[in-house]
C-alpha positions as CSV (number, residue, x, y, z in Angstrom):
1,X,-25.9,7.3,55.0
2,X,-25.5,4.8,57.8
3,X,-27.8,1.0,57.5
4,X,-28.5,-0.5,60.6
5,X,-27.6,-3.6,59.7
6,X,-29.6,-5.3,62.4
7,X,-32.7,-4.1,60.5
8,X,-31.8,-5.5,57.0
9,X,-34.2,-8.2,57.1
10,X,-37.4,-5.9,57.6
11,X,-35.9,-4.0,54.7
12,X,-38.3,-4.4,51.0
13,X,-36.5,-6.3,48.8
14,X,-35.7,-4.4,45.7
15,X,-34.8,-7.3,42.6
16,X,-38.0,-9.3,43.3
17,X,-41.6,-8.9,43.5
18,X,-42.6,-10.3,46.3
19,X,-46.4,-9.5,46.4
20,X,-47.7,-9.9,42.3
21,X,-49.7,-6.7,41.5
22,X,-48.7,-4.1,44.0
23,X,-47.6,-1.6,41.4
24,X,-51.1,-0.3,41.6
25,X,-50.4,1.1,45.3
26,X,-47.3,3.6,44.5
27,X,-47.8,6.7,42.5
28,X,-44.7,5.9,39.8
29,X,-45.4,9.3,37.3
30,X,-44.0,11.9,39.6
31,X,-40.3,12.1,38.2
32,X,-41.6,12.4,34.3
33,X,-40.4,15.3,32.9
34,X,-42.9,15.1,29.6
35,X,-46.1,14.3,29.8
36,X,-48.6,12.6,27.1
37,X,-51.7,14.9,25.8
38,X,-54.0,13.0,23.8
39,X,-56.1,15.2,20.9
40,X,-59.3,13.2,20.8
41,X,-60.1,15.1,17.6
42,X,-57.5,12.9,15.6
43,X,-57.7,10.2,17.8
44,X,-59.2,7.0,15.9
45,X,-59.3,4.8,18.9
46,X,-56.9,2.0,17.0
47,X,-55.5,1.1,20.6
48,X,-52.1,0.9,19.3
49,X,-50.7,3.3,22.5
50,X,-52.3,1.5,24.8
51,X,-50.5,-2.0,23.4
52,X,-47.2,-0.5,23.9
53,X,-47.6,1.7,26.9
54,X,-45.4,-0.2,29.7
55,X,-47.2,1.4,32.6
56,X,-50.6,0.8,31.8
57,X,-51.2,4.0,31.8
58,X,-53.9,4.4,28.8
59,X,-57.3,4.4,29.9
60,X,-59.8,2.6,28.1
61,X,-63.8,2.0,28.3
62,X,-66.0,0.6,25.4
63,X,-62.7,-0.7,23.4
64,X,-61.5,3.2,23.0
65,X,-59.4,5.6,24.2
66,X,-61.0,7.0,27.9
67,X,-58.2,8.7,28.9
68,X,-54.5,8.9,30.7
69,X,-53.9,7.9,34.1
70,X,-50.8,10.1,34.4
71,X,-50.5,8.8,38.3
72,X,-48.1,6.0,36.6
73,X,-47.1,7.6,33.3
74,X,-43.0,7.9,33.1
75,X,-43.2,10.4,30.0
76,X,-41.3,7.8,28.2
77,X,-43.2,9.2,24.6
78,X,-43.7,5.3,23.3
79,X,-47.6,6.1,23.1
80,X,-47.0,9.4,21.0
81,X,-44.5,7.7,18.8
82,X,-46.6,4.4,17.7
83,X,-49.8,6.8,17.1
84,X,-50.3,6.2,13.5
85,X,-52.8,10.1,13.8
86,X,-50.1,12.0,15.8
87,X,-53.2,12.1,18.4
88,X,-50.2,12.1,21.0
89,X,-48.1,14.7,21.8
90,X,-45.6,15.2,24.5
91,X,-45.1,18.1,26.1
92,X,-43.4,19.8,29.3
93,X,-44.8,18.4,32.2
């Protein structure tokens, strides 16, 4: 693939954040290949997933567990593994 080079300078720049926040406006969860389902039946509402998730992807309301905002959610499994319930699973997404 070809780069005009005389457009490089309207080009995003990809090692820095240039505008803080703006994760919220792209939809990061569409290449996952597992996805998170939550079993509010053992769920204790400890918080402990949504300490370590790294997308902010645990939604919370009340200080518990509201749901998953899969939207941003990479499948990465670090919520299912630090659940001291096993209310997290991962499954095929």
């Amino acid at each position: 693939m070809m780069v005009n080079m005389a457009d490089h300078n309207s080009m995003i720049v990809g090692d820095r954040v240039i505008e803080p926040g703006n994760s919220e406006k792209f939809q990061t969860g569409d290449w996952r290949s597992q996805v998170p389902v939550l079993d509010k039946e053992k769920c204790i509402d400890c918080l402990t997933c949504w300490i370590f998730c790294p997308d902010d992807s645990i939604l919370t309301k009340d200080g518990k567990i509201a749901g998953l905002k899969l939207s941003h959610c990479k499948g990465c499994g670090i919520c299912a593994k630090v659940c001291p319930k096993d209310a997290i699973t991962m499954k095929g997404d």
